[in-house]
Every structure is written in C-alpha cells, then in structure tokens.
N, C-alpha and C positions, 0 to 999 in steps of 0.2 A: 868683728869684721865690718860689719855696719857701719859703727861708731869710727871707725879708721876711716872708712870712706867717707862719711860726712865730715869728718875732721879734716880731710885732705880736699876736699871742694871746698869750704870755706877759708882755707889755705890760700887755697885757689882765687876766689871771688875776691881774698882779701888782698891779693898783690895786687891784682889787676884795677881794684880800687884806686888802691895806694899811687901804683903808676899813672894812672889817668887824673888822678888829685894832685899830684905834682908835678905833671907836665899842664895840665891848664894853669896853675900857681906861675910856671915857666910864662909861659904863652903869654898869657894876661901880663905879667909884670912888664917880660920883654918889650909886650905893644905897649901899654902904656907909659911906662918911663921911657924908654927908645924914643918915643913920641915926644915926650915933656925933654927928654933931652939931661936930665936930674931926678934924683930920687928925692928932693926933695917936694916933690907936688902928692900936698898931704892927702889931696882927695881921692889919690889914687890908692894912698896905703886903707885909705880909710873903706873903700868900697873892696878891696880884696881881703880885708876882715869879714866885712860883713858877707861876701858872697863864699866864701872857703869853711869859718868855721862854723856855721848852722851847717852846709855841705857833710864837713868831717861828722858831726853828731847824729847826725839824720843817718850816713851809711853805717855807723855802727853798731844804730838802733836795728835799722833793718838786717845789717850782718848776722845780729845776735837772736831775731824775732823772724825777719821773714825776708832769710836769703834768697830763696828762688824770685821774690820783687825787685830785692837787690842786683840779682844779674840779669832780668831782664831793662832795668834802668840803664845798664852798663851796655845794653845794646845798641848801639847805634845805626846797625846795617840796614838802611830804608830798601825792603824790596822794591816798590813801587818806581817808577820811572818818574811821574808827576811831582811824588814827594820828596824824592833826590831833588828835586830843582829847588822844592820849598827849603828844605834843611840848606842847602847851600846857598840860597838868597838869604835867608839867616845868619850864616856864618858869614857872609861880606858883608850885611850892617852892621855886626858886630863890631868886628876888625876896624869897619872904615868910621863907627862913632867911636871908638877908642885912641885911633890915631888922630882923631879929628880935637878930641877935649885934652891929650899931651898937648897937640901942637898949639892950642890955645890957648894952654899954660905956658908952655914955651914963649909964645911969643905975644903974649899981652894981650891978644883978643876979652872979651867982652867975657865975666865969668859970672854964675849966678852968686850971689850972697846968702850969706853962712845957712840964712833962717829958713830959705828954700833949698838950699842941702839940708839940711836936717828935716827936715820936711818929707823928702826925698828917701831918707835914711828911715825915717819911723816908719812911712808907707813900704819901703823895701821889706824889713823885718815882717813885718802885719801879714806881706802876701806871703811871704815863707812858711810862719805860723801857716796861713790856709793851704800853702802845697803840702806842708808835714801833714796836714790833718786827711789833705785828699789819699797820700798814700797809705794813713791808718785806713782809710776808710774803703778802698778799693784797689785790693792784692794782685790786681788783674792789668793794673798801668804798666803800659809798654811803649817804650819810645820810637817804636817804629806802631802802625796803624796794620793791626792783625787781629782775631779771632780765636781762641782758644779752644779744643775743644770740650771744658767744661766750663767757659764761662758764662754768668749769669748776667743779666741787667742789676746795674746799683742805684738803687731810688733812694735811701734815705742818708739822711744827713746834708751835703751840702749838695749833691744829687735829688734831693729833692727840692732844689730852689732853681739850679741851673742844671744842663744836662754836661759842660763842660767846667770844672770850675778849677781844674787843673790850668786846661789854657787863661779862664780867668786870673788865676793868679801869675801866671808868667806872661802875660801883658803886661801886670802893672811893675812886677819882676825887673823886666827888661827895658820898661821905660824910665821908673828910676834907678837904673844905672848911672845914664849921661845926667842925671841930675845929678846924683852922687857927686859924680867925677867933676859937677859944675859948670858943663857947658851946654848953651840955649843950641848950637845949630847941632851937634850930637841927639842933643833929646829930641828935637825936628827930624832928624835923619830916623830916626829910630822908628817912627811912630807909622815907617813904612812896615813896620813889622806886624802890623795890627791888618791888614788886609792879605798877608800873607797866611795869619791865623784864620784868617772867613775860610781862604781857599780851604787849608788843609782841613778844618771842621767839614765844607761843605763834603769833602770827600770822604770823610771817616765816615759820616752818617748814612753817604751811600752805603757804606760800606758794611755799616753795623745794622742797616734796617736788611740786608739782605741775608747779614749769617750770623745775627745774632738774635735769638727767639725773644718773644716781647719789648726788641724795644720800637718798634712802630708804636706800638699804645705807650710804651713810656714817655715817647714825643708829645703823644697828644695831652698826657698829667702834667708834664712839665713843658711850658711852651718856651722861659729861654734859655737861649744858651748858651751863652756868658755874664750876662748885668741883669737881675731883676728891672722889669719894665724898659726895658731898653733894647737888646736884644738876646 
C-alpha cells in the first residue's frame, strides 16, 4: 500500500514536471524566435540547451533522491504580497530581455561576439554546477520564502562562505542569459534583477531571523551574503 502511494506521487511530481519543462521550452522558444522573427538565431538554440537540459537531469535526480525538494521547487505560489511583486518584476525582465536580444537579431542591432558568448556560456554552466550543489546541500530550498517546521540552519558547505549562495548563483544564471543570446542592452536590462534580489534577501532574513532558531548567530559566523568580500 505504501509503496502504491509513493509510486502514484511521484507519478504525480513527474507529470507536473514534465508539463512545466515543456511549457517553459514552449514560452521560451515562442518569445525568443517570435522575437528574431527565424529559427535560425543560433544563440537562441544555444542558450535553451543549456538552460533545459542540466534543468531535465537535475529534476530526475531529485525525482529519484529527494522528491519532496523536487515539489517544493515546483512551487511557485509566493504567499507574500511583497514577494508577488518581486517574482513578477522578474518575469517582465525576463520576457522584455528575451524579446529585446530576437529583436536585435532580427534587425541588426549591435551583437556581442562569439568569445564573450562563450564566455557567457562557461559562466552559465559553473553557476548551475553551484545551484545543483546548493540543492545537494540544503533539502529545505523553497521557491517561495517560508519556514518549515523542522527546519534547521545550514552552515556548512557553500553556506558557510555566504548565507545565500542559491541567489548567488542565479544572478550570474540570469545575467548570462542575454549574454548567451548576444545582446549588450538585454544584459543591461537584466542587471535590474540584482536589486530585486537585495529586496527579496532583505525580506527573507527578516523573516528567518524571526522563525527560524540560530540563524541570528549564523549571520553573525557568516557575514556575506552573496560574493565573499563584497557583499
């Protein structure tokens, strides 16, 4: 009976994967080529590699290892009022650098060359590497900003260099994208997304110094919280 039940939840976990990996595959192409107006704008194929199939291996791991991380990733519903605005200032930079690096292939704008895309591309993979390793490392990552109640503070590993190293890696995630894709005013538009991260940090920490035991003093062992020396 058990074994039926867990087998029919990760049935479960695994459609709804499925469908949300192939409706961003949708989305993504849509805005990008719609934008470039042709499939043939190689940068575009080239960054929905890199961003889909690490994506596909990383959820199968977790599918197969540690599904209850797996559906709370897959959650998207921000309680918070605040945070709703952050998630959806997010999703219009998105959107609006993706249509931004089509339409600059489409129509001949100014595009970076090959050796800072690949540049771009080696830094993308590196920060994936450190997202896979954050979620080896803390079972407890939730894409919305909550509390659990058995979770612990995680100090060691890359938790003990920075206190977020999750949003460190999806800053440089999301900034080489528009690199990827080649366009200079996409990766400008983009780098509004790094002040959106202070916000929603500032707010988590409210939030974790209040209902999550020891991490006041883990603040004080680890002072930053995204870039060693920096901040």
């Amino acid at each position: 009976m058990l074994f039926n039940i867990t087998t029919t939840m990760k049935n479960g976990l695994l459609i709804s994967a499925l469908t949300r990996l192939l409706l961003g595959v949708a989305i993504l192409c849509a805005t990008i080529f719609g934008a470039a107006g042709s499939l043939h704008y190689w940068n575009g194929w080239v960054l929905i590699i890199a961003l889909f199939v690490p994506i596909s291996l990383v959820g199968v791991v977790l599918l197969i290892k540690e599904p209850e991380l797996l559906r709370k990733r897959l959650n998207v519903k921000e309680r918070d009022v605040k945070q709703r605005g952050v998630v959806k200032a997010s999703g219009l930079l998105f959107i609006l650098a993706f249509v931004l690096s089509g339409l600059g292939w489409r129509f001949g704008w100014y595009m970076l060359p090959r050796w800072v895309v690949t540049i771009g591309l080696v830094l993308f993979l590196l920060a994936y590497l450190i997202y896979a390793e954050v979620l080896r490392e803390n079972s407890y990552l939730s894409r919305t900003i909550e509390v659990t109640a058995e979770q612990k503070v995680i100090d060691t590993g890359l938790y003990a260099i920075v206190r977020h190293p999750m949003y460190s890696a999806t800053i440089v995630l999301f900034i080489t994208m528009p690199i990827i894709l080649g366009s200079p005013i996409a990766t400008a538009i983009m780098l509004l997304y790094i002040p959106l991260i202070f916000r929603r940090i500032h707010h988590e920490e409210a939030l974790l110094e209040r209902e999550l035991k020891g991490y006041t003093e883990y603040k004080k062992r680890v002072r930053y919280r995204l870039f060693p020396y920096i901040w």
